[in-house]
C-alpha positions as CSV (number, residue, x, y, z in Angstrom):
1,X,138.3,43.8,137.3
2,X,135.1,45.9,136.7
3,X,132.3,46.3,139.1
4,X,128.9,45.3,137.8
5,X,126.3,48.0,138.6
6,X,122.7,47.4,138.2
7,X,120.3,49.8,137.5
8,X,122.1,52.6,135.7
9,X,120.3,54.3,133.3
10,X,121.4,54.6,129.6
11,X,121.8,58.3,128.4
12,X,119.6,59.3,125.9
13,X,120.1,59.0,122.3
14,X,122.0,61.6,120.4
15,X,119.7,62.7,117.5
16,X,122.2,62.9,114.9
17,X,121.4,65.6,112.3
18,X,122.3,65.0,108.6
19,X,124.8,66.6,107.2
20,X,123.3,66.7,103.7
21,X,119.5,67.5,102.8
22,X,119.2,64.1,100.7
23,X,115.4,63.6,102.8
24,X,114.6,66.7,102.1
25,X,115.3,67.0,97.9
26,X,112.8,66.6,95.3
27,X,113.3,65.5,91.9
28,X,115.2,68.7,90.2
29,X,116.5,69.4,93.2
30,X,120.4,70.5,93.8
31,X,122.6,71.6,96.7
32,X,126.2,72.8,96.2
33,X,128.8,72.0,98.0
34,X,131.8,74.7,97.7
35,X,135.4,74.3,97.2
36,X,138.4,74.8,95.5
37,X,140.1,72.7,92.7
38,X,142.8,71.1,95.1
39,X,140.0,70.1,97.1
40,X,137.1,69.0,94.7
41,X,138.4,65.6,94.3
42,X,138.3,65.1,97.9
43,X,134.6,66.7,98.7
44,X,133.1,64.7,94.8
45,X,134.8,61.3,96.9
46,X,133.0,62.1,100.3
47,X,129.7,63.4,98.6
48,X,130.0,59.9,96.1
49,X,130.3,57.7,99.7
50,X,127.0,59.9,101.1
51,X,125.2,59.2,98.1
52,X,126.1,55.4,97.8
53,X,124.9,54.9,101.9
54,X,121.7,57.2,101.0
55,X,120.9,55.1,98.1
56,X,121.0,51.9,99.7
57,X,118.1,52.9,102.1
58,X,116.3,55.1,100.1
59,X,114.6,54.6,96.3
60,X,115.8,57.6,95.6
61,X,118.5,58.3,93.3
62,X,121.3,61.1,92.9
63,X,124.3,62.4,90.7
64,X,127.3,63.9,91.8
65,X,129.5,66.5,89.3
66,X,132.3,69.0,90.2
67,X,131.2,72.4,88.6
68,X,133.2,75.4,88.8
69,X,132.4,76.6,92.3
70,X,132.6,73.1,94.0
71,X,131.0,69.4,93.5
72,X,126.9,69.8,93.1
73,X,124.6,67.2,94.1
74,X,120.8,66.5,92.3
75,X,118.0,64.4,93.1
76,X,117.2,62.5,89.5
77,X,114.8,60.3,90.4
C-alpha cells in the first residue's frame, strides 16, 4: 500500500533543449548532420521522424538528403 502525502511540492520542469535547430532555420537554411555510409540510413530515418513531429506543429517545411559527408537537413519553406 502507498501512503498519501499531501503537500509535496512537484519538481520543477526540465527545460528540454532541442536537439536540432529546426526554430531557429530560415528559408535556405541547412544543418548537417555527419556520418558514415553504414550509418546514413539510420541518422536520414531519425532526422525523417524529427522533421515529420516538427512539421506537424510548425508551418514550416523541410527536406532531408544523405550527401557525402552525412544526411543534410534544409528549411524550404
Amino acid at each position: 500500500m502507498y501512503a498519501i502525502e499531501k503537500d509535496v511540492p512537484m519538481p520543477e520542469r526540465f527545460q528540454h533543449k532541442p536537439k536540432y535547430p529546426f526554430a531557429a532555420m530560415k528559408v535556405g537554411d541547412s544543418f548537417l548532420v555527419p556520418g558514415f555510409n553504414g550509418a546514413r540510413a539510420k541518422i536520414a530515418s531519425r532526422l525523417s521522424a524529427s522533421v515529420y513531429t516538427q512539421q506537424k506543429t510548425d508551418t514550416a517545411r523541410f527536406t532531408v538528403s544523405s550527401v557525402q559527408r552525412g544526411v543534410r537537413v534544409w528549411r524550404v519553406k
